[in-house]
PyMOL commands that place a pseudoatom at each C-alpha (Angstrom):
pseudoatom trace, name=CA, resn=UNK, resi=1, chain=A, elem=C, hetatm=0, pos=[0.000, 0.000, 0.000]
pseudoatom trace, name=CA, resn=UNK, resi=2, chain=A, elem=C, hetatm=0, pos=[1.133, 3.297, -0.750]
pseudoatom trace, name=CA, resn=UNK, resi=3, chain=A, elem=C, hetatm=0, pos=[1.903, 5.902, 2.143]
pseudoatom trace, name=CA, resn=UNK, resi=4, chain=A, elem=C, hetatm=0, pos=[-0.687, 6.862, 4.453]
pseudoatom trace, name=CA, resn=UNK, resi=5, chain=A, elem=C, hetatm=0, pos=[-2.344, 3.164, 4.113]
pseudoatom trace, name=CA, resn=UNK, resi=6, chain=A, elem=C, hetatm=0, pos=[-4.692, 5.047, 1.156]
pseudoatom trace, name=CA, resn=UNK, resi=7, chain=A, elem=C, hetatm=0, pos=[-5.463, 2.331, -1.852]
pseudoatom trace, name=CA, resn=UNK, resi=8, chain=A, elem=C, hetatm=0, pos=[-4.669, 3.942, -4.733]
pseudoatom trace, name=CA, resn=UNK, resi=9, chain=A, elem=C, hetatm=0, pos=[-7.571, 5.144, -6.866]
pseudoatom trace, name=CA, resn=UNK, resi=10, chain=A, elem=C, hetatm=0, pos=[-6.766, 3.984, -10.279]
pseudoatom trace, name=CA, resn=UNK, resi=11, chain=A, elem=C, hetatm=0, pos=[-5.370, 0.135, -10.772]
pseudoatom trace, name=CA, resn=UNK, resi=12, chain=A, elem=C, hetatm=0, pos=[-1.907, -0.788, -11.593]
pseudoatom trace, name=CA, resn=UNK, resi=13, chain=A, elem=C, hetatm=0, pos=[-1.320, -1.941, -15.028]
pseudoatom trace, name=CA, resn=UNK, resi=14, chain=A, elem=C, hetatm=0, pos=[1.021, -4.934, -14.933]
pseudoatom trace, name=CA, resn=UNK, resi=15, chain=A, elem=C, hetatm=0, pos=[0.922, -5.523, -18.354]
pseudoatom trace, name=CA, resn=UNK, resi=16, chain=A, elem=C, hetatm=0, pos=[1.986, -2.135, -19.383]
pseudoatom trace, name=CA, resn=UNK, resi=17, chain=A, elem=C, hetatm=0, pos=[4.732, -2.755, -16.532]
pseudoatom trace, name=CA, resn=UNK, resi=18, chain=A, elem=C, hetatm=0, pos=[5.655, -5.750, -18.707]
pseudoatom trace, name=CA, resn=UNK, resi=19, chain=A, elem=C, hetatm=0, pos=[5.988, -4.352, -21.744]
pseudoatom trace, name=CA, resn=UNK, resi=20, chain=A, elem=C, hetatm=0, pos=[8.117, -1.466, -20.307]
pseudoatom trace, name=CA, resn=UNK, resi=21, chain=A, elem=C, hetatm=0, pos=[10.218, -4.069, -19.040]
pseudoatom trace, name=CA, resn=UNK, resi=22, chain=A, elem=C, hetatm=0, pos=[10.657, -6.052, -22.100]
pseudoatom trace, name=CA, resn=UNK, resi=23, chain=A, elem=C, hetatm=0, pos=[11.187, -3.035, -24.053]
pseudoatom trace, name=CA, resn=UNK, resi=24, chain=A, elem=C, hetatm=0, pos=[13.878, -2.201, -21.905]
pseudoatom trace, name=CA, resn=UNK, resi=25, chain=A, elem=C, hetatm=0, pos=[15.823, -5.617, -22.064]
pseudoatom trace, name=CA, resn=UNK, resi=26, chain=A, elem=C, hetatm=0, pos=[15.292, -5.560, -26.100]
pseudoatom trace, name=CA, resn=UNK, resi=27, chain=A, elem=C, hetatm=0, pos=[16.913, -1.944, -25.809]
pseudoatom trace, name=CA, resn=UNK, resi=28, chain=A, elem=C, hetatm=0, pos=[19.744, -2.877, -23.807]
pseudoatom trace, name=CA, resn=UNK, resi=29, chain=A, elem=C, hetatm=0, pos=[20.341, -6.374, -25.919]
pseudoatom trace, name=CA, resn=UNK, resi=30, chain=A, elem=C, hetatm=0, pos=[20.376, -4.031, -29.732]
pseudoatom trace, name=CA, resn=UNK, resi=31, chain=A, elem=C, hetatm=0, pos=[22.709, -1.817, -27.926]
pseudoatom trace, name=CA, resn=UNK, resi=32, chain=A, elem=C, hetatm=0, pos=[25.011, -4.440, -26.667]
pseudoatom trace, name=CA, resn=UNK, resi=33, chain=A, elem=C, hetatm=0, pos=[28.019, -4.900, -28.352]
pseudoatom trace, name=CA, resn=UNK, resi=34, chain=A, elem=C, hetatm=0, pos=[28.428, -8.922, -30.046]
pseudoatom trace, name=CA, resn=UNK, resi=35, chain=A, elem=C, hetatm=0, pos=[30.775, -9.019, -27.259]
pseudoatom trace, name=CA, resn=UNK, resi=36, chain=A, elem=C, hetatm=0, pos=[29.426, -8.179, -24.144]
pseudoatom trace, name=CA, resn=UNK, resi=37, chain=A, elem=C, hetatm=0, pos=[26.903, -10.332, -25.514]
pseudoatom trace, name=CA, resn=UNK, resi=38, chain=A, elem=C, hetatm=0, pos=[29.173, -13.917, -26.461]
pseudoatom trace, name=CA, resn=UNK, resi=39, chain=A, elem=C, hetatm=0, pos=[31.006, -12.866, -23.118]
pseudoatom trace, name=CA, resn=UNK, resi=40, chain=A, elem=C, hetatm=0, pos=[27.639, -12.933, -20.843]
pseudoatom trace, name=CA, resn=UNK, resi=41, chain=A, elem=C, hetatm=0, pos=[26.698, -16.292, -23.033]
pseudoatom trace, name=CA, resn=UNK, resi=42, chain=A, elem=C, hetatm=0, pos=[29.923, -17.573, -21.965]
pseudoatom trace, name=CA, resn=UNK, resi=43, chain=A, elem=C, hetatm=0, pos=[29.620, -16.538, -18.414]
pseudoatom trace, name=CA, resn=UNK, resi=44, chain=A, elem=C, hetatm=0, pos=[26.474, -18.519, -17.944]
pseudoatom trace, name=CA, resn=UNK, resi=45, chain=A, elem=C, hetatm=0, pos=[27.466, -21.191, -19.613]
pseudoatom trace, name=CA, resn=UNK, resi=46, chain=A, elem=C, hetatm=0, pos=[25.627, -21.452, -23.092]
pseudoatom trace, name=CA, resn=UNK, resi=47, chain=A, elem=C, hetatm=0, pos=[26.792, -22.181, -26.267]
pseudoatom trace, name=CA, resn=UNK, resi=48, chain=A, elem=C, hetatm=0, pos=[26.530, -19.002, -28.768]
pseudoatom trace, name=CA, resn=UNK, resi=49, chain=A, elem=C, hetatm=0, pos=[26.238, -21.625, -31.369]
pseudoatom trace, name=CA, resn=UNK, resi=50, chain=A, elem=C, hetatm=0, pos=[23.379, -23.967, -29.893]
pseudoatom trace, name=CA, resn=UNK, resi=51, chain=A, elem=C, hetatm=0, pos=[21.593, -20.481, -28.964]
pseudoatom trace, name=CA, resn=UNK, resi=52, chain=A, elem=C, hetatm=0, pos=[21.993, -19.039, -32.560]
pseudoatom trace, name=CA, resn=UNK, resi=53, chain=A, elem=C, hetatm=0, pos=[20.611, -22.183, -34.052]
pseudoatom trace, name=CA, resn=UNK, resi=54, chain=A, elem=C, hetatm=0, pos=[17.764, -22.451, -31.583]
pseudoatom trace, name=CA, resn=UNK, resi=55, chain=A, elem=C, hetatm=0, pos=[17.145, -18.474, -32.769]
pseudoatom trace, name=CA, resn=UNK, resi=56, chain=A, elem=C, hetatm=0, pos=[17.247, -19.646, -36.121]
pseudoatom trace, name=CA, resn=UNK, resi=57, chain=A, elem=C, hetatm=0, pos=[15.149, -22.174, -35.849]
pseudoatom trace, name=CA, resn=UNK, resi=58, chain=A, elem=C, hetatm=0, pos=[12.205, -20.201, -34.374]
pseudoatom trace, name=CA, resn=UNK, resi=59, chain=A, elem=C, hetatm=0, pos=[12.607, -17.422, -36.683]
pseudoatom trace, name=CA, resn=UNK, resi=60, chain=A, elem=C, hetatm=0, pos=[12.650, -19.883, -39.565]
pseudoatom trace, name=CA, resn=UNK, resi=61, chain=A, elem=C, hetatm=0, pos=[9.492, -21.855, -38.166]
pseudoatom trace, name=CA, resn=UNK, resi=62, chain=A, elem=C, hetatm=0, pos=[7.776, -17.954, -37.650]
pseudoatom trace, name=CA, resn=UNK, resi=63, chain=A, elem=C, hetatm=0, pos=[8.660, -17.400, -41.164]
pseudoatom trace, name=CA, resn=UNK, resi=64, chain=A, elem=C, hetatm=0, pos=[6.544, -20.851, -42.104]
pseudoatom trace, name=CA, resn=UNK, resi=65, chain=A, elem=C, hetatm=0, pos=[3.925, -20.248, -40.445]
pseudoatom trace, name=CA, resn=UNK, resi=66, chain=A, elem=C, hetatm=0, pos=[3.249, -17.071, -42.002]
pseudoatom trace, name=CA, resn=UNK, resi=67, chain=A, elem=C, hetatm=0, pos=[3.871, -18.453, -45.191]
pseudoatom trace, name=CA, resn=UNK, resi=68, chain=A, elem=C, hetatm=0, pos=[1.484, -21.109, -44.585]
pseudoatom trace, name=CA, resn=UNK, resi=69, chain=A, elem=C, hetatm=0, pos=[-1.208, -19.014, -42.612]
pseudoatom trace, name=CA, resn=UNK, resi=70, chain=A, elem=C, hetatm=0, pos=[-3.552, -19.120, -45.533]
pseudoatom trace, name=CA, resn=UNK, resi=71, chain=A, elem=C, hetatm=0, pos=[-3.035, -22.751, -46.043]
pseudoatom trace, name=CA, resn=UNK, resi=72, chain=A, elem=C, hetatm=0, pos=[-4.368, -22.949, -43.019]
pseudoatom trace, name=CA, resn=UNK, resi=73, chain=A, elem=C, hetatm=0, pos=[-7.059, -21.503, -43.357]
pseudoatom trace, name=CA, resn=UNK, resi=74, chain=A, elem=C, hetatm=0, pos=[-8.126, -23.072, -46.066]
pseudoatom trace, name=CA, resn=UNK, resi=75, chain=A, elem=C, hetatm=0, pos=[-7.623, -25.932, -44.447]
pseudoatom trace, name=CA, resn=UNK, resi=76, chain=A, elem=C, hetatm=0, pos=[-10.142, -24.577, -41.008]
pseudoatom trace, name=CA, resn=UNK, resi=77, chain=A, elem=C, hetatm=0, pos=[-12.904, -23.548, -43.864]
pseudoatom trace, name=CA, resn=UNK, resi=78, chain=A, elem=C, hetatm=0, pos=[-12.317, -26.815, -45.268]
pseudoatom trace, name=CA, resn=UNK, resi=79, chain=A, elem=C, hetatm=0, pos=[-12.904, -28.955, -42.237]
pseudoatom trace, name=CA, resn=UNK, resi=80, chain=A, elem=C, hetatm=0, pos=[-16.298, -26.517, -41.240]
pseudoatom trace, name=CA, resn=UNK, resi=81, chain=A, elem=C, hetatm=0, pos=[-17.502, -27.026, -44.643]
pseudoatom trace, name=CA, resn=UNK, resi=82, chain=A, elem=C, hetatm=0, pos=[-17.223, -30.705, -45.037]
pseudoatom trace, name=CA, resn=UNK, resi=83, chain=A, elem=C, hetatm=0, pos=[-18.782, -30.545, -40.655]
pseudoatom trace, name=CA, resn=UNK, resi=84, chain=A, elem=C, hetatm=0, pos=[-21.717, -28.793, -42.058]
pseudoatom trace, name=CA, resn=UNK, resi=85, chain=A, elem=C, hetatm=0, pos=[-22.090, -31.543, -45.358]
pseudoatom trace, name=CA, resn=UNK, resi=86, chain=A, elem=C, hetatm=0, pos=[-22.115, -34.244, -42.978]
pseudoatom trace, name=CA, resn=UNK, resi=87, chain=A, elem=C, hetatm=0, pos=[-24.585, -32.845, -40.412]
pseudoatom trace, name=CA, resn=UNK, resi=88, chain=A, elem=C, hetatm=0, pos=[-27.351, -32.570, -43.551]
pseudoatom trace, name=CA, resn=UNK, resi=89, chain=A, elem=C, hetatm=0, pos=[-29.883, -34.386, -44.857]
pseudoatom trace, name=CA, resn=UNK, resi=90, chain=A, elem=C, hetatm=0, pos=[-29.448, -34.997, -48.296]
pseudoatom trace, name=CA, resn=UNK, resi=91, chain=A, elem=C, hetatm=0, pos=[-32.565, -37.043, -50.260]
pseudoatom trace, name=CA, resn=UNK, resi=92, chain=A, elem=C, hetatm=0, pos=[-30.688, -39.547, -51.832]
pseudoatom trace, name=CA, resn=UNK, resi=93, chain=A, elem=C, hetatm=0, pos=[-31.917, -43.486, -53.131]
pseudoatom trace, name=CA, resn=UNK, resi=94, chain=A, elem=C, hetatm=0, pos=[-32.225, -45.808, -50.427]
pseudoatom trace, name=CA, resn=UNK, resi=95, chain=A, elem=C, hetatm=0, pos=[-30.725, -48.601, -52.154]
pseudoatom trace, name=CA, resn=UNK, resi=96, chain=A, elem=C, hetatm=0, pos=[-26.797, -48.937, -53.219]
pseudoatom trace, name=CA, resn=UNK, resi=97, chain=A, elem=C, hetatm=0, pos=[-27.908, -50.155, -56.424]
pseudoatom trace, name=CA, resn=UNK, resi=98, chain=A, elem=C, hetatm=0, pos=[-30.020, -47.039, -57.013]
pseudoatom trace, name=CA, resn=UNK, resi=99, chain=A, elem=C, hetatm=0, pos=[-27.752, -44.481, -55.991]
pseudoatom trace, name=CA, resn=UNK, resi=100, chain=A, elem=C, hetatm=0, pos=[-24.796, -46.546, -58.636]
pseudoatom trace, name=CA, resn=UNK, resi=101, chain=A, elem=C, hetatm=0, pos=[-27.449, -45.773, -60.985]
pseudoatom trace, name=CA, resn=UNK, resi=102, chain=A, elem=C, hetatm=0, pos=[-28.068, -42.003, -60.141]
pseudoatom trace, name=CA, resn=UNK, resi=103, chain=A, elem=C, hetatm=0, pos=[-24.629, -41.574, -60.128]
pseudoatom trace, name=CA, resn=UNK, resi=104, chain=A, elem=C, hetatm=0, pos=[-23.715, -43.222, -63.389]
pseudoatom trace, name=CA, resn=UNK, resi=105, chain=A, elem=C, hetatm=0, pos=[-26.793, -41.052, -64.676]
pseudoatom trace, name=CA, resn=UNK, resi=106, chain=A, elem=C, hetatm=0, pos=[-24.737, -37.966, -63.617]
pseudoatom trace, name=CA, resn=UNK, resi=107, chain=A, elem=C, hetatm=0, pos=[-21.241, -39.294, -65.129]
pseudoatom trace, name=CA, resn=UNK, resi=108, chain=A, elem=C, hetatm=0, pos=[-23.164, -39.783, -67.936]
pseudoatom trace, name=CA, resn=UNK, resi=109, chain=A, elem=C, hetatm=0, pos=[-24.556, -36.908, -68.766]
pseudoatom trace, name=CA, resn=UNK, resi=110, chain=A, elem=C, hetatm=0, pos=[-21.882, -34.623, -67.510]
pseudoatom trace, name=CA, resn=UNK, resi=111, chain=A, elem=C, hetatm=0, pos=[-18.200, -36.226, -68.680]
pseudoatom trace, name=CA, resn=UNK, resi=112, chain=A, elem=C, hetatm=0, pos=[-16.306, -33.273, -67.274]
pseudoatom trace, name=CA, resn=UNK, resi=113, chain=A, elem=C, hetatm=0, pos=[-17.510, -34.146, -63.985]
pseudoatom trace, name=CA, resn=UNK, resi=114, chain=A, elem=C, hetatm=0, pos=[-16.282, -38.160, -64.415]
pseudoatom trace, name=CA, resn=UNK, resi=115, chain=A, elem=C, hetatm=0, pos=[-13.042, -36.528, -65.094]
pseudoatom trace, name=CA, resn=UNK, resi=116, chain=A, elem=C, hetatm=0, pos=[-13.128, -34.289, -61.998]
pseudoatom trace, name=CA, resn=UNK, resi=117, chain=A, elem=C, hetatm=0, pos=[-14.020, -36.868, -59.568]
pseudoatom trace, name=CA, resn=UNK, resi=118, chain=A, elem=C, hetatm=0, pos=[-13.058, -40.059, -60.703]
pseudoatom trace, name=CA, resn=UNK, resi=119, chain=A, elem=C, hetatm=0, pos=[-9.272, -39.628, -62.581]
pseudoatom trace, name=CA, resn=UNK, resi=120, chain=A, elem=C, hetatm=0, pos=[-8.239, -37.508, -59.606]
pseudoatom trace, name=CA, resn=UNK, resi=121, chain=A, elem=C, hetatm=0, pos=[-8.705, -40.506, -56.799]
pseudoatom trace, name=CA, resn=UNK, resi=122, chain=A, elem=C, hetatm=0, pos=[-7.513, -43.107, -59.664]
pseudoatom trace, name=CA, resn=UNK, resi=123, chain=A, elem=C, hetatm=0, pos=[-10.346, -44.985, -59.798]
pseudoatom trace, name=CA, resn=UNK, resi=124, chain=A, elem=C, hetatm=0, pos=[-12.622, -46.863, -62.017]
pseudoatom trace, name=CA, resn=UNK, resi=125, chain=A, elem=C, hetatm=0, pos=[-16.240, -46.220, -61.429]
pseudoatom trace, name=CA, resn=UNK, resi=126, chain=A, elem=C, hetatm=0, pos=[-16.787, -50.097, -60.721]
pseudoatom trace, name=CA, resn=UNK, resi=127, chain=A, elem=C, hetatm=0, pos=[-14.155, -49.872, -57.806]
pseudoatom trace, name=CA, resn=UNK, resi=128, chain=A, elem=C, hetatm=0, pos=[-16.110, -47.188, -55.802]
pseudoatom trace, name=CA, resn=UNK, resi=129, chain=A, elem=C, hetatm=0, pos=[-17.201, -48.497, -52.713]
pseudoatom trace, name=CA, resn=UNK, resi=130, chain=A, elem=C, hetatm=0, pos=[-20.746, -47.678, -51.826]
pseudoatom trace, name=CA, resn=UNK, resi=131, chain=A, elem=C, hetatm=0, pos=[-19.387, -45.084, -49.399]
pseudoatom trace, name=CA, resn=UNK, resi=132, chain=A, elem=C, hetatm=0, pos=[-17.889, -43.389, -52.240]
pseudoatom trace, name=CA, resn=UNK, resi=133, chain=A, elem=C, hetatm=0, pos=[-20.940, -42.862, -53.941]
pseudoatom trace, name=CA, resn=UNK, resi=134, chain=A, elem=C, hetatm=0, pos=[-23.055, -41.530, -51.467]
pseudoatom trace, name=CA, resn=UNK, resi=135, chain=A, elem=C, hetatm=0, pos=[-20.231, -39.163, -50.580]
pseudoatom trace, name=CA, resn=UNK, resi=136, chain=A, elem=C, hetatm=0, pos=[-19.699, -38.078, -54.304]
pseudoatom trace, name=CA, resn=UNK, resi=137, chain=A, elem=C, hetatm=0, pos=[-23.755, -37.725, -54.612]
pseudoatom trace, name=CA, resn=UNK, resi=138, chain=A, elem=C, hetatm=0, pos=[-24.175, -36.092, -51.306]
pseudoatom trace, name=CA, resn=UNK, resi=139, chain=A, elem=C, hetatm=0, pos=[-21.258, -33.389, -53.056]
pseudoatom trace, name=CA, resn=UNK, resi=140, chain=A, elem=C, hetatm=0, pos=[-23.195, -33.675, -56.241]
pseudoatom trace, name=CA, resn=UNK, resi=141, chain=A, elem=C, hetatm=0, pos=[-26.159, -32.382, -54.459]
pseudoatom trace, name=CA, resn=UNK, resi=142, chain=A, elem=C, hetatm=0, pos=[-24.446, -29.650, -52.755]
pseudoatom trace, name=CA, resn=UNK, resi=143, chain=A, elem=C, hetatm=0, pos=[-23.134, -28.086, -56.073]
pseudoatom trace, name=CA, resn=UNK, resi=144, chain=A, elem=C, hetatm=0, pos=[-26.736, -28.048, -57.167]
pseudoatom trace, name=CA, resn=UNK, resi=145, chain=A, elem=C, hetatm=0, pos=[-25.605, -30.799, -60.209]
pseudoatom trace, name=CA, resn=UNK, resi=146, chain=A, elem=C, hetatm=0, pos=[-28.539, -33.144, -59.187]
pseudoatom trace, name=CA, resn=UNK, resi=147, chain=A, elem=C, hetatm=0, pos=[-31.246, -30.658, -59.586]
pseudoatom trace, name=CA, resn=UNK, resi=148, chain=A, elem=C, hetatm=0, pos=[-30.969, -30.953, -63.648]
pseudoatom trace, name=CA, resn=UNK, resi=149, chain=A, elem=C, hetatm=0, pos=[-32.226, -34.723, -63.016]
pseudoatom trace, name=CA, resn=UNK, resi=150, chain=A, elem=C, hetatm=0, pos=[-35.713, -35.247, -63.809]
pseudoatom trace, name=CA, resn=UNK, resi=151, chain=A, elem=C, hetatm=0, pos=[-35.559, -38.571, -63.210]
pseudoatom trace, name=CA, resn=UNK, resi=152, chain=A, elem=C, hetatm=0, pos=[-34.307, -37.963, -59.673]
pseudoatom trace, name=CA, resn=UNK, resi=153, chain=A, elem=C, hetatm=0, pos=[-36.388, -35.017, -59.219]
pseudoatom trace, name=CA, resn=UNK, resi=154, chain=A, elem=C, hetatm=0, pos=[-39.774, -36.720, -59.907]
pseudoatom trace, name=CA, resn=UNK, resi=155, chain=A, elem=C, hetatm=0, pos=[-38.146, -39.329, -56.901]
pseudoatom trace, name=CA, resn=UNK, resi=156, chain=A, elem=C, hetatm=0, pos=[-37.804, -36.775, -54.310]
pseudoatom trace, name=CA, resn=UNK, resi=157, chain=A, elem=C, hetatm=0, pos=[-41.202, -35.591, -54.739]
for i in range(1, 157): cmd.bond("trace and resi %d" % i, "trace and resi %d" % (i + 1))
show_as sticks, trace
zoom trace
């Protein structure tokens, strides 16, 4: 407590007390010379060269990550978008057999989108598990590419 046992009216502010602080030792470390600084390494026993390649590697993984930050991301957007897929309801055929069909019906009548999802995983159609299908018609019906598909359309009704 400050003289006279009076608290004082407006709170301290450790964090600014912090940052002073921390300014102050980056101050004093840029004006050191290289060495006073190898000296005072030396003095508490530390390698300069295990301490310049532990500096180098965190600027070097700071420097990734802020390469990568949109990556990331991506990545986050990625991983809500595909959360939000799954938690749907998508009005698909009840039966593997029908949803092959639906989705050979598709491949059919849009090639570019065989291409698109097929050649990229390396597969033939016939080797798609049934999980593959309903995931690639579940995606089909979230780009809107099912809606064209009277046949399908006169099923959901």
């Amino acid at each position: 407590m400050p003289k006279g046992g009076t608290v004082p009216k407006k709170p301290q502010s450790y964090e600014k007390e912090l940052q002073a602080i921390m300014y102050a030792l980056a101050e004093s470390v840029a004006e050191a010379s290289d060495e006073d600084i190898l000296t005072e390494m030396q003095e508490e026993g530390e390698n300069p060269e295990v301490a310049a390649e532990r500096v180098r590697n965190v600027l070097l993984g700071a420097v990734k990550d802020f390469r990568q930050r949109r990556l990331v991301e991506a990545q986050r957007q990625y991983e809500l978008h595909i959360a939000t897929m799954e938690k749907k309801n998508y009005i698909l055929p009840t039966s593997t057999g029908e949803r092959r069909k639906l989705l050979d019906l598709v491949l059919s009548r849009q090639p570019v989108m065989r291409s698109a999802l097929l050649t990229s995983q390396y597969r033939d159609f016939k080797d798609l598990t049934d999980d593959d299908v309903g995931s690639y018609l579940r995606q089909l019906q979230e780009l809107g590419a099912l809606d064209d598909i009277s046949e399908f359309a006169e099923e959901k009704k």
